[in-house]
C-alpha positions as CSV (number, residue, x, y, z in Angstrom):
1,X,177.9,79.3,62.9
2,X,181.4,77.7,62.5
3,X,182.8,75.0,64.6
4,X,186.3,76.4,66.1
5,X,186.5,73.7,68.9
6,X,184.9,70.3,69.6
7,X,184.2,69.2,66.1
8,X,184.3,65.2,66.3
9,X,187.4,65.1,63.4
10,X,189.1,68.1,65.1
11,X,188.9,70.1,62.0
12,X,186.9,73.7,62.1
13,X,184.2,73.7,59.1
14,X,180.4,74.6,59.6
15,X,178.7,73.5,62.6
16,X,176.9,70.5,61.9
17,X,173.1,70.3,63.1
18,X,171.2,67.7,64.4
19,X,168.3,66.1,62.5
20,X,165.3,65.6,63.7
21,X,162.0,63.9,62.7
22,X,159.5,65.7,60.8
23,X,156.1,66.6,62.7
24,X,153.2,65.1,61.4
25,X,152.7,68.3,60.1
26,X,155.7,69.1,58.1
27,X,155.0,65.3,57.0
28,X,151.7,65.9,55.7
29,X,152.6,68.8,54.0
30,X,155.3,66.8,52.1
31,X,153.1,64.0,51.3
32,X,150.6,66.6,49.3
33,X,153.6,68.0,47.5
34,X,154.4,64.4,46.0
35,X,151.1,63.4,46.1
36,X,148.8,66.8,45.5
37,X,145.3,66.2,46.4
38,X,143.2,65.5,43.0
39,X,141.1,68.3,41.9
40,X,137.5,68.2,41.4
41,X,136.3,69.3,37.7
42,X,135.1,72.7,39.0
43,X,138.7,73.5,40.6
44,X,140.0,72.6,37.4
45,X,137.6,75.2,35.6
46,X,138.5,77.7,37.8
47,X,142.1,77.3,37.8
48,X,141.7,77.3,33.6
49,X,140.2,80.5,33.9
50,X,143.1,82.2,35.7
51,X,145.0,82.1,32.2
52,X,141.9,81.5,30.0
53,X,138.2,82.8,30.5
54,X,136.6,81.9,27.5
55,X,138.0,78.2,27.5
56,X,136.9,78.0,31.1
57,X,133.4,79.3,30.2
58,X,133.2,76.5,27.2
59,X,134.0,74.0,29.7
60,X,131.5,74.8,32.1
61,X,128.5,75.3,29.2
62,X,130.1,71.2,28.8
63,X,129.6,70.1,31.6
64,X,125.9,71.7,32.6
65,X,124.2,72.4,29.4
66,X,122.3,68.7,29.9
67,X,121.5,68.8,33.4
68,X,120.2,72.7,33.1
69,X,118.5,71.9,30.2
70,X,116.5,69.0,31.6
71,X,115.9,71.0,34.5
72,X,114.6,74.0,32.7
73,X,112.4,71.6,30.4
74,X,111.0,70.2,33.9
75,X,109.6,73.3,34.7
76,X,108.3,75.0,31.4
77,X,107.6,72.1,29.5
78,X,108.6,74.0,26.3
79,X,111.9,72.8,24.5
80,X,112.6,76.1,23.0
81,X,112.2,78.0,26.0
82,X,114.3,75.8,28.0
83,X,117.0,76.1,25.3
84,X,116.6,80.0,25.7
85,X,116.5,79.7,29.6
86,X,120.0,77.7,29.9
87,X,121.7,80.2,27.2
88,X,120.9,83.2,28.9
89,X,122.0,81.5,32.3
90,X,125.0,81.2,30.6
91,X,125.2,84.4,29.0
92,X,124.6,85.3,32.9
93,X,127.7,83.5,34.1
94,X,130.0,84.6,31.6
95,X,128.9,88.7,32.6
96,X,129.5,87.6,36.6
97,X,132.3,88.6,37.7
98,X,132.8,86.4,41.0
99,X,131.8,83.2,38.9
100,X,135.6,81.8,38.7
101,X,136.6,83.0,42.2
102,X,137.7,79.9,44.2
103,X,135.1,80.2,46.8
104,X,132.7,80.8,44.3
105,X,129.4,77.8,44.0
106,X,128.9,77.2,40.3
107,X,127.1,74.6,40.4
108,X,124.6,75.9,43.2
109,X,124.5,79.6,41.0
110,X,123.7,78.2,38.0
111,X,120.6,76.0,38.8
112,X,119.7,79.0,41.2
113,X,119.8,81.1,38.5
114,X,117.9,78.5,35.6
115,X,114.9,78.2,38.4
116,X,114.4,81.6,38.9
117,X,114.2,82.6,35.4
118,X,111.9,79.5,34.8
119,X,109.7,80.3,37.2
120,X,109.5,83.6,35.8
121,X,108.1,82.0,32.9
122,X,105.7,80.4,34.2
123,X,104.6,83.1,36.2
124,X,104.3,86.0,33.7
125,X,102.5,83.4,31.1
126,X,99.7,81.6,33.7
127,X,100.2,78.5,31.2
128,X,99.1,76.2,33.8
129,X,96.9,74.1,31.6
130,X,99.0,74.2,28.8
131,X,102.3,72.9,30.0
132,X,100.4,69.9,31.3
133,X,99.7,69.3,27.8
134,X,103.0,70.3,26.0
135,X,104.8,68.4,28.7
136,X,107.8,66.0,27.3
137,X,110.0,63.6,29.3
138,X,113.6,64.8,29.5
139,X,116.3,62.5,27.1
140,X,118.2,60.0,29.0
141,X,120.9,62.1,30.3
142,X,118.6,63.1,33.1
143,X,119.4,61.5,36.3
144,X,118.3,58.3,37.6
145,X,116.5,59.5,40.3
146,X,113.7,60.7,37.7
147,X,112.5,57.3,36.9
148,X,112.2,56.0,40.6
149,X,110.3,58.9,41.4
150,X,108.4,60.0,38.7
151,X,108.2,57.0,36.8
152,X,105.8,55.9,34.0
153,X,102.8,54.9,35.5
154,X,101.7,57.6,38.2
155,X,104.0,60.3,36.2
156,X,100.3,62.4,34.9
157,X,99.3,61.8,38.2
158,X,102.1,63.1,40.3
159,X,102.8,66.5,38.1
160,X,99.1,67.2,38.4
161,X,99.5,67.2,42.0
162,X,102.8,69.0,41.8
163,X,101.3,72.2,40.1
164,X,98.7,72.5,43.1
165,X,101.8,73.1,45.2
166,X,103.2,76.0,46.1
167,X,106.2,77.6,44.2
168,X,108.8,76.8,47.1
169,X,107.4,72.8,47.6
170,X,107.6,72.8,43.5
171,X,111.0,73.9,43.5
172,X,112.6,71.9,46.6
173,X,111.3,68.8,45.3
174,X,112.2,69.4,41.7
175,X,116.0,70.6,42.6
176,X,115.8,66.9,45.1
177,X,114.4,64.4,43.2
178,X,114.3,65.4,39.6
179,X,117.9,67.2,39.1
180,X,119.7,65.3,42.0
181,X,121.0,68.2,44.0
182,X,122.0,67.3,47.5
183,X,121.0,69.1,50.3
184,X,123.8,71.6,51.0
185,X,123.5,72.5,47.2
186,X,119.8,73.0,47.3
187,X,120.5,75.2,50.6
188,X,123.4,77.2,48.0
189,X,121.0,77.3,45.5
190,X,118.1,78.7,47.5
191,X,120.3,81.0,49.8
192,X,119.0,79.1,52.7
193,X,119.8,76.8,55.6
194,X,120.2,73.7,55.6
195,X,117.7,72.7,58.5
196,X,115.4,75.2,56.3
197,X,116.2,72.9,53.2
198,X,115.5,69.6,55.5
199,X,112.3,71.0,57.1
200,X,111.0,72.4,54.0
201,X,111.7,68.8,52.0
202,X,109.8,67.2,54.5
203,X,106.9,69.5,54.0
204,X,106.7,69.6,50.7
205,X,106.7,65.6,50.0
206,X,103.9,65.5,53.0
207,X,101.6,67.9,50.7
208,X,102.5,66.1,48.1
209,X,101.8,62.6,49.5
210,X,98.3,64.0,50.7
211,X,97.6,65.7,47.6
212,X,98.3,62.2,45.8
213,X,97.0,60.0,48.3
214,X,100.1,57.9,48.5
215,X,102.6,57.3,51.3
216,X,104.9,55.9,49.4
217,X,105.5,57.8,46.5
218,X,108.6,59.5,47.7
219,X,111.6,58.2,49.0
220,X,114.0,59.8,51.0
């Protein structure tokens, strides 16, 4: 309102208002407007593909086709199938339509998504024998993790010993240890818990171990 009376000069004009300290809310707030929180590369994907879908599907085939790849090539042992594998996980994400929505898990999607269709594969085709033999190591873009566990020396050994496992211990310890998932996307990945994804680890590397007949193959 105005100020008729009381005003410290004795002149009327608006009412002058006291100011007080910001909250540490309000301050917080104001701090991210100067300073915005950075984004992570699939926020800025997503917020691409508000304006730009196809750009936004371009960068996301850049920034998984290696890791997908390798991962599909892990399980099928087949080069030109795992090449087929990641494009029609692709072609996949570009026909679903939740895929950019902000809550969405891309990352946990698409390696869902290249497992299942790999294991497909090897399903339908009972090539047990022959991907042994047709087996390749991934290129060097796979992560670093591959060499500590699967390394050189007891690699023929190990991945014999995988394939008597079942397809869940196969898979846990391939999303873990070979493509570097952590748990909470390995629980996004398989649609289940994550005590289920700790239990289940811890399972699979004990059938492992015993099937290999050494303690100390695996690593947490």
């Amino acid at each position: 309102g105005w100020c008729v009376s009381g005003c410290i000069d004795g002149t009327t004009g608006p009412a002058r208002h006291s100011h007080r300290p910001p909250t540490g809310e309000t301050m917080a707030a104001l701090l991210q407007l100067i300073h915005p929180p950075a984004l992570t590369d699939d926020e800025v994907i997503k917020q691409v593909a508000q304006t730009d879908r196809q750009r936004a599907i371009g960068m996301t085939v850049a920034k998984f086709r290696d890791r997908l790849f390798n991962h599909a090539l892990y399980i099928v042992k087949d080069h030109q199938e795992a090449y087929d594998v990641v494009q029609e996980v692709f072609i996949k994400a570009m026909r679903e339509t939740r895929f950019f929505l902000p809550d969405f898990k891309m990352k946990a999607w698409l390696f869902r998504v290249t497992s299942n269709l790999c294991f497909n594969i090897r399903r339908d085709k009972k090539r047990r024998g022959a991907i042994l033999k047709t087996m390749q190591r991934p290129t060097s873009t796979a992560p670093d993790q591959y060499n500590r566990v699967f390394g050189d020396q007891r690699q023929g050994h190990i991945l014999a010993a995988m394939e008597d496992l079942s397809r869940d211990h196969r898979e846990i310890l391939t999303l873990r240890y070979y493509s570097d998932l952590s748990y909470a996307e390995i629980a996004d990945a398989l649609g289940i818990k994550l005590g289920t994804v700790m239990s289940r680890l811890s399972r699979a590397k004990g059938r492992l171990m015993e099937a290999i007949g050494d303690p100390g193959v695996i690593e947490s």
